[in-house]
N, C-alpha and C positions, 0 to 999 in steps of 0.2 A: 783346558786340562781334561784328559778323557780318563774317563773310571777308572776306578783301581782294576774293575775286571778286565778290562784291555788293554792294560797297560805291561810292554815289556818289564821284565827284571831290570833295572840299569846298571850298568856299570859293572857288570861278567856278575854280579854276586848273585846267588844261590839264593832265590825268593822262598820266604815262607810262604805255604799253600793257605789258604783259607777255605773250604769248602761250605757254601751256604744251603742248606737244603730246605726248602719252604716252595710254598704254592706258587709260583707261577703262572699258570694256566687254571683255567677253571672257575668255581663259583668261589674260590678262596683269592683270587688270584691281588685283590688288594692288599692283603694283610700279607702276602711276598713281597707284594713290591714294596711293604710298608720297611720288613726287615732289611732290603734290600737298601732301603735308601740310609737306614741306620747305620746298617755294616759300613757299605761303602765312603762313610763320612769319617765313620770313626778310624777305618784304614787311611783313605786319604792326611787324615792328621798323622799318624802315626809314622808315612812313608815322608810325607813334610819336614818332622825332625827327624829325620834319617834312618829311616825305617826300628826293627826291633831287630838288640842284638848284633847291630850293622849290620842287616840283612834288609830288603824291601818285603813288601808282603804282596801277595798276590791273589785276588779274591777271586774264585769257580761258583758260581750258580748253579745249582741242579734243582731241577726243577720237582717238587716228591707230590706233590696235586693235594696235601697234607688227606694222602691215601697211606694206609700202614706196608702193603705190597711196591708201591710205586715210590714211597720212601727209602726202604730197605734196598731196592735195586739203585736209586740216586746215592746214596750215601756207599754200597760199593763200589758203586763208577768213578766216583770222587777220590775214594780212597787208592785203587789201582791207578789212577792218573796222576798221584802224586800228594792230595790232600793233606799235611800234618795235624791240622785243627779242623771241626766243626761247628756254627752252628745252627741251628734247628732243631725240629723242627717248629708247625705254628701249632697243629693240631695235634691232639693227645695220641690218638692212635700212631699217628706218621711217626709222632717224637719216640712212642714205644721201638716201632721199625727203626728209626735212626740209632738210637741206645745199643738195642742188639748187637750190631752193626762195628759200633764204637767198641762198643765190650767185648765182643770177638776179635777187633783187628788190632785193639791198644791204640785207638784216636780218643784223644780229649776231645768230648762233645761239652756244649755249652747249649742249656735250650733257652729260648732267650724269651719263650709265651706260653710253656705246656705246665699246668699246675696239678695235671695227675700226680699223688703220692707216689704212683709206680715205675713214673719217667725213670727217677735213680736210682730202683731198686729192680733187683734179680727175682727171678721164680719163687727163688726161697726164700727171699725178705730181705739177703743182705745188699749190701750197698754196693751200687756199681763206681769203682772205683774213677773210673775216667768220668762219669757224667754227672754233669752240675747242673742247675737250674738258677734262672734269676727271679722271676715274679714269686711272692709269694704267696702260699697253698691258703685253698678258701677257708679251711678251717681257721686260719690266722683271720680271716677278716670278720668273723661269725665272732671270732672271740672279742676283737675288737668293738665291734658293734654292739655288742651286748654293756661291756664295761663303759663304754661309752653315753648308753641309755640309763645305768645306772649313775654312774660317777658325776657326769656335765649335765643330764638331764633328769635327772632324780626321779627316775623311773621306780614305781613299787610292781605296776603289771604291763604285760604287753601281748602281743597276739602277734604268729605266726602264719604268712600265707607264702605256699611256694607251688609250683609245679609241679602236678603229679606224673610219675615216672622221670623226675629231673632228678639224674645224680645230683648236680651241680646245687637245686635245691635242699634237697635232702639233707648234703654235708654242711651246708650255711645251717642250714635251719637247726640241725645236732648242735654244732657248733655252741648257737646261740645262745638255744634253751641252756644246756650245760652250763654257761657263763652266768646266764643271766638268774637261774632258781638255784648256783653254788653263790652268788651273791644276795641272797635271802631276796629276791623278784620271785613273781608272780606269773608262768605264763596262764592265762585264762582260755585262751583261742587258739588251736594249731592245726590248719586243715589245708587241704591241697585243693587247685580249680584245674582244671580243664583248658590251659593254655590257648587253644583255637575258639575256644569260644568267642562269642561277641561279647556277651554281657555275664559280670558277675556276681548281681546280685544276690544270688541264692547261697553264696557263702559269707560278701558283704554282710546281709542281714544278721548273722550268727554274732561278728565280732560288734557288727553297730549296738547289737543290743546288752554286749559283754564291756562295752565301753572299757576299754583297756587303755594308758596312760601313754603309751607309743603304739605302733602299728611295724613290723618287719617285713620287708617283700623282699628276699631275694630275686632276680631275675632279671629279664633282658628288658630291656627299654621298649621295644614294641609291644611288648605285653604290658608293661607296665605304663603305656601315653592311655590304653583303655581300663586298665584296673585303678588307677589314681584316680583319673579324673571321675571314673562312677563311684568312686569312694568318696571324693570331696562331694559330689551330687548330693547323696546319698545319707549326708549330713555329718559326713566324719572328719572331725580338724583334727583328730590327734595329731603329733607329729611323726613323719613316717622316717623312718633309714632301710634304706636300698641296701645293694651291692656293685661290685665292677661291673654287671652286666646293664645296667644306668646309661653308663658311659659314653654317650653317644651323641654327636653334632645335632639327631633324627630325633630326641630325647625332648617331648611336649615338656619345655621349659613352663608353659604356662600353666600346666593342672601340675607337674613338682612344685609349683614355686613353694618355697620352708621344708622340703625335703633336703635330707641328708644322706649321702651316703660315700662308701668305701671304695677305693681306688688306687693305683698304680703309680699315675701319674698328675700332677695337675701343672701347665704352664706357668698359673699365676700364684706359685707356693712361692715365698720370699726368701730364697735361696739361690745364690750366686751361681752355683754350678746346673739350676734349673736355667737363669736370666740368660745365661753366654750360650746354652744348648739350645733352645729358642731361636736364639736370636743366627747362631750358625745355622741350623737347618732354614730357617726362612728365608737367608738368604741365597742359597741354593735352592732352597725346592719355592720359595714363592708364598710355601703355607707352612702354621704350626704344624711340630711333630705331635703326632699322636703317640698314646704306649706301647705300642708295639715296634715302631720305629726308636722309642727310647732305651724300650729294656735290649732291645738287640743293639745299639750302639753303644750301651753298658755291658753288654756282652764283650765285644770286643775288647773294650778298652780296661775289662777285668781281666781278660786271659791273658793279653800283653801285657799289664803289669806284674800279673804273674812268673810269664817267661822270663820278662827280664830279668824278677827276684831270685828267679832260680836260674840263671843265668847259661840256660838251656831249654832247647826246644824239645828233649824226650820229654813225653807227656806223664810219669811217674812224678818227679822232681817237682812239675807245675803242679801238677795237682796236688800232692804236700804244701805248697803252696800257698796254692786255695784253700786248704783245709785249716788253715792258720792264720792268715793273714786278715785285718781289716781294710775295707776297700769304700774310696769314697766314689760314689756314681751321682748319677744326674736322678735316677732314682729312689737313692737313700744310700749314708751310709750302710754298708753293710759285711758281717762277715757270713761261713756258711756253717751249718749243722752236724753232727756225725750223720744226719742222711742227704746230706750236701743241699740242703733246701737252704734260703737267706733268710737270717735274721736279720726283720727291718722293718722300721715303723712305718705305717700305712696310712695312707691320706685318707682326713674324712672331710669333704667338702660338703658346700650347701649352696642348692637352686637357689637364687635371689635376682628376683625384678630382671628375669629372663636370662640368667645366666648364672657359671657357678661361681662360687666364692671359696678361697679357703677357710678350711677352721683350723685342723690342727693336722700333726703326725704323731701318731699314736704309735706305741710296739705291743704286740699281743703277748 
């Protein structure tokens, strides 16, 4: 069977377009192909029980390098060649470019990895009608994590360490605190390191001696396989909670091990619609999907349930739709927000004896 992207319309009828805009080329160029393999599964099913609407569906690549300029020119090539739907993009800037784009030409975009607040919103704050998002915004995970430290782990204080000049820290770390000292906690410690550093002792020392009853690091897993392990050195067992940027095959399982943290997706959550999704991408692609290939094959297979509810492919009707409806995914149930974000509960998993586990799905 050859991809949905090369594959004729069959049988005279009028293909829905699919337009996918993500990296392809470049230093991003995994996390396209990742979308790439998502979309393409979730169409292939869909064209298997006889396309949507009795129509086939036909999926376009364009490639946006998740560049904000090279986005917004792919997303109008797609759309003059016929595109009715998109989604993309991976990267926050590109998906801002593809939004535009949508927003001016009346295409339903779906972003299926960009967790900026701004993705689905206008200049001036209101909500851009066509564009949805799946993952949800880190502030949900910040909240989570904190009720989490409270609630299951009876946390009274904790300490706060993220990247400085990191949006992406900054908003976990607001997040947190807010959660965590509006539920009478403690933070003691809240200071930023110097990401490139080697070593981070000279901040370590501060909380080692604040001895605080959890430990927060948001951040990316390369930063954090040398900040854990010189924390553990260093003499600190508290127990730590991460964030999605953890997430990672690359992820020193052995200085996390008793770490917790907040996530997207996890393989091994005991739910029927995670086991069969699994288990279809491995058998095509050979390996687990990752969340980026999951939230984008949730993508699809929310906006075709959409269309068929609304029993039209104008992209008004669908996204009323959207706006209303609850949707079961591989990711979470979930419905969307009056700022079209998803409301859904977020996995918190945990490093255990070199590998994760789950614990639970929390909603923020």
């Amino acid at each position: 069977m050859l991809p949905a992207c090369d594959r004729e319309a069959d049988g005279g009828a009028e293909a829905i377009i699919v337009a996918v805009i993500a990296p392809f080329s470049g230093d991003f160029e995994p996390w396209g192909n990742a979308v790439r393999d998502g979309v393409v599964l979730a169409v292939d099913g869909w064209n298997q029980r006889g396309g949507v609407l009795g129509k086939p569906v036909q999926v376009v690549l364009k490639d946006g390098r998740c560049d904000y300029t090279t986005a917004r020119e792919a997303a109008t090539k797609a759309i003059d060649e016929g595109a009715q739907f998109m989604i993309g993009e991976v990267c926050s800037a590109a998906s801002e470019g593809v939004a535009q784009v949508a927003t001016d030409r009346n295409v339903l975009l779906i972003a299926p990895t960009s967790v900026d607040p701004e993705t689905t919103l206008d200049n001036d704050g209101s909500v851009r009608p066509l564009v949805f998002r799946i993952p949800f915004l880190d502030v949900d995970q910040g909240i989570v994590a904190a009720r989490f430290a409270l609630e299951t782990l009876q946390a009274d204080t904790a300490a706060i360490l993220y990247a400085e000049d990191s949006v992406y820290g900054v908003t976990l770390a607001d997040a947190f605190e807010k959660t965590f000292t509006d539920g009478d906690g403690e933070i003691l410690v809240r200071k930023t390191y110097n990401q490139d550093k080697e070593e981070y002792y000279d901040v370590l020392l501060e909380v080692r001696d604040a001895d605080p009853d959890i430990l927060y690091l948001p951040g990316y897993y390369n930063v954090m396989n040398r900040l854990v392990s010189q924390a553990r050195r260093f003499g600190m067992f508290q127990t730590i909670i991460g964030s999605d940027g953890w997430d990672s095959p690359d992820l020193d399982f052995g200085a996390a091990d008793g770490c917790y943290l907040t996530t997207h997706y996890f393989a091994g959550e005991p739910r029927p619609e995670v086991s069969a999704w699994t288990k279809l991408y491995a058998a095509r692609y050979l390996v687990e999907p990752d969340a980026v290939a999951t939230l984008s094959y949730d993508a699809v297979n929310i906006l075709f349930a959409a269309v068929t509810a609304a029993g039209t492919t104008d992209p008004f009707p669908v996204a009323a739709v959207l706006e209303t409806a609850t949707f079961e995914a591989v990711s979470g149930q979930l419905t969307f927000d009056d700022y079209h974000n998803p409301t859904k509960g977020i996995l918190m998993v945990r490093v255990f004896d070199g590998r994760l586990t789950y614990v639970d799905r929390l909603m923020p």
